[in-house]
C-alpha positions, 0 to 999 in steps of 0.5 A: 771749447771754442767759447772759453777760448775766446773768453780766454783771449778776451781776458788776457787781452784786456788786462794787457790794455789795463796794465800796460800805463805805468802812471798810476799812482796809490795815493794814501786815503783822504777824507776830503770833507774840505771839498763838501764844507760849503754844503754840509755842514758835518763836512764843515766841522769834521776833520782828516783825523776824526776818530769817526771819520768814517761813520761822519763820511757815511752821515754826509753821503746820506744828506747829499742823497736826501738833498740832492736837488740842492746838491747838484742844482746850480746857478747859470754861469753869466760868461759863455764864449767860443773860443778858437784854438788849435786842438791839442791831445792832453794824453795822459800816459807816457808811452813812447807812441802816445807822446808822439802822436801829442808831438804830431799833433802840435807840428801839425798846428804849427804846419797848418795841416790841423786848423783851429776849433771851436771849444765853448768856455765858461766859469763852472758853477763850482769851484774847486783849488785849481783855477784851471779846472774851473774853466769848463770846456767843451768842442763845438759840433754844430750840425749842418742847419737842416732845410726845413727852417721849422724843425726843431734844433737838437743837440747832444752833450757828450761825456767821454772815459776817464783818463780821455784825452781830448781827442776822444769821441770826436769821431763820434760827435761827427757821427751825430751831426749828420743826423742833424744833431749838434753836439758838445764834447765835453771836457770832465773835471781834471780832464785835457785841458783842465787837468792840473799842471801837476797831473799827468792822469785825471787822478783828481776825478776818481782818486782815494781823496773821498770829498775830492771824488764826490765834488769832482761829480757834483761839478760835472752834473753842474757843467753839463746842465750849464751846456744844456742852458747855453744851448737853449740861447743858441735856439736849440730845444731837445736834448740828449747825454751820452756818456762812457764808463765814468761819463756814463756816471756822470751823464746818468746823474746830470740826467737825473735832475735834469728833465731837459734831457730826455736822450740817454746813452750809457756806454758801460754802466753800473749802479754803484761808483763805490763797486766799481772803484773795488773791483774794477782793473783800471781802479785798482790803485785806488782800491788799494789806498782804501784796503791798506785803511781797512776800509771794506768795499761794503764801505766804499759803496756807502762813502760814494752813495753821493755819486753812484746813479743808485742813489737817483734810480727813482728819479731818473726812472720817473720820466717814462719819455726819457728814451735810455740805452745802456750798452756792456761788455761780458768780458769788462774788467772795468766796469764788470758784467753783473753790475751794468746787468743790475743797471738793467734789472733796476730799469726793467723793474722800474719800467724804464723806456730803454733799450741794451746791446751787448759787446763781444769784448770788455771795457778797454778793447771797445775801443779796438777795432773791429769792436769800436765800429760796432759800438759806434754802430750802437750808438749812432743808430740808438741816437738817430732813432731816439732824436727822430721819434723825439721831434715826431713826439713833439711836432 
């Protein structure tokens, strides 16, 4: 009795967080081949009112899995810099308490009570309509330099939820420098500051805009392993990627063809982006633009194979030394428990070197106290084990 109470309370309170924004807009189903013209050349010819457009989206998901080196491999940018600025918080709802805390923020800048930061820029590897979405960004964490000069430099990139703004995980990037690990917190496409002036949300990342959504990973893949190379020319030599929700996707891809990252937190997960999308409570305003095209959920799981870590399995699981955690939610409502549970069975079945923790809450509430400190918990405990036994392997 006391079990199904709690559940009870769980579930209300979570679809309360899910709910309570008031911005999220259905948008009407877009194809989006523009957005993958440059590299399939069916996405090239086909157009919003082909009468198969579907069918051509599901062909087009096929190549980019079965070229996916190509798809996700990349050119190094030619212009990283730091840049000092005052942090400011990007939120992306309009809730009285969240519009204030932005105004804090800014007054504090101006005060002098919040300095400046650090944020590593450079031009991303893809480019998209949006100039200010092409400036990549990420905080700079660099760690306390360590006593012994011959220890190897360790870094981690850090990929945040959808719809962050850009004070989200910061607190937990802190938590990595004091093992010694640098991090950079990495702004996702369309996020804080690279969010279009005409957005409020991150809409353009997961959106109903199908090549748009595929495009918006491609360049988070790319943006991540650019981080990795530029933190090879500040001396460092191992690393990590931590992500939440949809970070997580993104980090799992970007780990996938990345061997050079060979730490793995996944912070909700699941295999398939297209399941996610239909069931989820945080996606529902998309999912509605699909059904109201008739377009089915075993469809969206195939229009989104490109993006959905089920399409990389093999791959990732490939490399035995990665060390890997996935941690979920039973009472997520975003990312629901059978899907991170199929994560886990993939890796078991595969032999992947990982391990879980489950949150005695659901998607939105992990970021709630008490369960945001047990999550840091996990988290924190997972990266400063992983990094240690890393060094160990290779001293």
């Amino acid at each position: 009795m006391l079990a199904k109470w709690y559940a009870d309370w769980m579930i209300r309170w979570e679809t309360e967080l899910t709910t309570r924004d008031t911005n999220r807009v259905v948008r009407p189903l877009e194809w989006g081949f523009d957005w993958l013209a440059d590299f399939s050349p069916l996405a090239a010819e086909s157009r919003e009112d082909s009468p198969d457009a579907l069918a051509r989206m599901i062909e087009i998901n096929h190549d980019i899995v079965a070229r996916g080196e190509e798809f996700y491999g990349y050119t190094t940018p030619t212009d990283f810099r730091l840049e000092d600025r005052h942090p400011e918080l990007f939120p992306t709802n309009v809730r009285p308490e969240t519009l204030a805390q932005a105004q804090q923020v800014r007054e504090d800048a101006v005060s002098g009570k919040l300095g400046p930061a650090q944020f590593l820029r450079f031009t991303s590897p893809v480019r998209t309509k949006y100039p200010e979405n092409d400036i990549v960004n990420a905080r700079w964490y660099p760690e306390t330099p360590h006593k012994d000069p011959k220890r190897k430099k360790q870094a981690i990139i850090v990929m945040p939820q959808w719809n962050a703004d850009a004070f989200s995980h910061n607190a937990l990037c802190s938590i990595y420098n004091r093992f010694g690990v640098a991090a950079l917190r990495l702004s996702k496409p369309y996020h804080d500051i690279r969010r279009p002036a005409e957005l409020e949300r991150s809409d353009y990342a997961v959106s109903s805009n199908v090549g748009r959504t595929i495009a918006a990973c491609r360049q988070a893949v790319h943006d991540i392993r650019a981080c990795v190379d530029w933190l090879q020319t500040q001396g460092y030599e191992q690393f990590g990627v931590m992500g939440t929700s949809l970070g997580s996707c993104y980090a799992f891809m970007a780990a996938a063809f990345d061997p050079r990252l060979q730490v793995c937190a996944f912070n909700h997960a699941s295999t398939n982006f297209g399941d996610v999308l239909w069931q989820g409570q945080s996606t529902r305003h998309v999912q509605a633009a699909f059904e109201r095209a008739g377009i089915t959920q075993d469809q969206v799981r195939a229009i989104f194979m490109a993006n959905s870590p089920s399409s990389v399995m093999d791959r990732f699981a490939a490399d035995k030394t990665r060390q890997s955690l996935v941690i979920y939610a039973p009472w997520d409502l975003t990312f629901p428990r059978a899907l991170s549970l199929d994560v886990l069975a993939n890796f078991k079945a595969r032999g992947v070197n990982f391990e879980s923790r489950i949150l005695p809450c659901g998607h939105y509430t992990t970021g709630e106290s008490p369960f945001k400190f047990i999550d840091g918990w996990y988290l924190g405990s997972f990266i400063h084990r992983a990094y240690k036994k890393m060094r160990e392997r290779t001293a």
